[in-house]
Backbone bond lengths (Angstrom), bond angles and torsions (degrees), N, CA, C in turn:
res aa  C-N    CA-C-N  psi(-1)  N-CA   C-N-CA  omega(-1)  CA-C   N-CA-C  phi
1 X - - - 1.454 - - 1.526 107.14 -
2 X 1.360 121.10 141.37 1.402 123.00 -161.23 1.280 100.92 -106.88
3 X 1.393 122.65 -24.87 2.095 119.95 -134.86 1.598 82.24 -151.49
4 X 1.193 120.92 177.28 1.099 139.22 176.76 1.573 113.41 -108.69
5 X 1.609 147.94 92.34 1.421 132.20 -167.83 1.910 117.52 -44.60
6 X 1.363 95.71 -41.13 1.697 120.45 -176.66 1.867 85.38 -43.02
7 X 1.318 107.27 -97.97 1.542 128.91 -154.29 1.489 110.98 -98.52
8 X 1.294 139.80 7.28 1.417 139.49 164.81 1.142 94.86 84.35
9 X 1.436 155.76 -4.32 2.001 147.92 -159.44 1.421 93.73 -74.64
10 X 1.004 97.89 148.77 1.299 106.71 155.70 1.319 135.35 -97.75
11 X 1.369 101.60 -19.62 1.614 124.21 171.57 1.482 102.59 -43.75
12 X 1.238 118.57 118.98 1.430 116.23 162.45 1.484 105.15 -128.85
13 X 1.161 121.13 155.73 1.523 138.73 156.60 1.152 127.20 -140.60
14 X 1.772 103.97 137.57 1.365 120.27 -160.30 1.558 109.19 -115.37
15 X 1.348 110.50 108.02 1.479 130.00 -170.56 1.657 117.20 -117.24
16 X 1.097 114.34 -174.80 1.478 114.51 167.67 1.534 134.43 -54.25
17 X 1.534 96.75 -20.89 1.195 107.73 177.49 1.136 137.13 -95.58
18 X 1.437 97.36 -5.52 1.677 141.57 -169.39 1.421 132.87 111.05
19 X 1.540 102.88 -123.80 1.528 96.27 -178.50 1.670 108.82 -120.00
20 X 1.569 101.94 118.43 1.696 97.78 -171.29 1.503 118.31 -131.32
21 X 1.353 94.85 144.82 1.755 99.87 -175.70 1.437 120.26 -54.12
22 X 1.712 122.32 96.99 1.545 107.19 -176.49 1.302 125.51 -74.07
23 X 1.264 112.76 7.49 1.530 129.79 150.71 1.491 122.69 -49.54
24 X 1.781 102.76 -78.24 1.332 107.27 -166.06 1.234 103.13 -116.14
25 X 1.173 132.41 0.89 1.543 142.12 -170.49 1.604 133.53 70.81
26 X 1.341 95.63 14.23 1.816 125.77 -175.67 1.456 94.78 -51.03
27 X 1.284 128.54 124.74 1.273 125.91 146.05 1.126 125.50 -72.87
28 X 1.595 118.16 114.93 1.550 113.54 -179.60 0.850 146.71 -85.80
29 X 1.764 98.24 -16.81 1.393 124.46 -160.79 1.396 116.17 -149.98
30 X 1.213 149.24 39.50 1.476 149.36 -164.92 1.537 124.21 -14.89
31 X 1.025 136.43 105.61 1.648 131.91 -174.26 1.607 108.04 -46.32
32 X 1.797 115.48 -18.90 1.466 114.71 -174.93 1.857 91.28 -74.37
33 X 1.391 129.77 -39.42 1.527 125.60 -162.03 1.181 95.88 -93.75
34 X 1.274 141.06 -6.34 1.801 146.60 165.86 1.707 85.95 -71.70
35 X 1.369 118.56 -83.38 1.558 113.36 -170.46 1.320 113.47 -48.43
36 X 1.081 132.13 -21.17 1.572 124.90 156.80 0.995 147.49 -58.75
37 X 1.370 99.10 -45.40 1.507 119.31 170.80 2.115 114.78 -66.24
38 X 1.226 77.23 -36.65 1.934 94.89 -173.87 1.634 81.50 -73.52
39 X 1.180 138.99 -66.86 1.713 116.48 -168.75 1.570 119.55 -59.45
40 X 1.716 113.80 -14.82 1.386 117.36 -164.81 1.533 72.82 -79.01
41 X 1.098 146.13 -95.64 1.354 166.93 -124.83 1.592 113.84 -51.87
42 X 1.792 99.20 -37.75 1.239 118.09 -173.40 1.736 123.11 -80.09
43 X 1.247 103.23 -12.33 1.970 131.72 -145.03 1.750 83.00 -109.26
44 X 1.164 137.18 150.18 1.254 135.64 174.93 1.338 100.26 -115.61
45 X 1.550 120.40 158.37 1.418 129.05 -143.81 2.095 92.73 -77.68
46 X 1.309 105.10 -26.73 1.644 97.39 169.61 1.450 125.24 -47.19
47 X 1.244 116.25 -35.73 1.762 139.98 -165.11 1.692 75.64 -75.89
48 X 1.148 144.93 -56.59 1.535 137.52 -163.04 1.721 106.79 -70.09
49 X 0.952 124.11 -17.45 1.805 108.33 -149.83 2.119 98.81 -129.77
């Protein structure tokens, strides 16, 4: 994610909590749906079926 949807910034920062607007403080991205995505990605489509 480049911009913030909330306030247009582009400023983002990526912390423990994830990824957040250092503008307006919008969370964009949750570190719980970051660790998700990194296990979806990591797991090969066999582990699914």
């Amino acid at each position: 994610m480049n911009h913030c949807p909330d306030c247009g910034s582009r400023k983002v920062s990526y912390s423990s909590e994830g990824i957040i607007c250092a503008n307006c403080g919008m969370i964009l991205e949750s570190a719980i749906m970051l660790a998700s995505s990194e296990d979806m990605l990591s797991n090969s489509a066999d582990d699914f079926f």
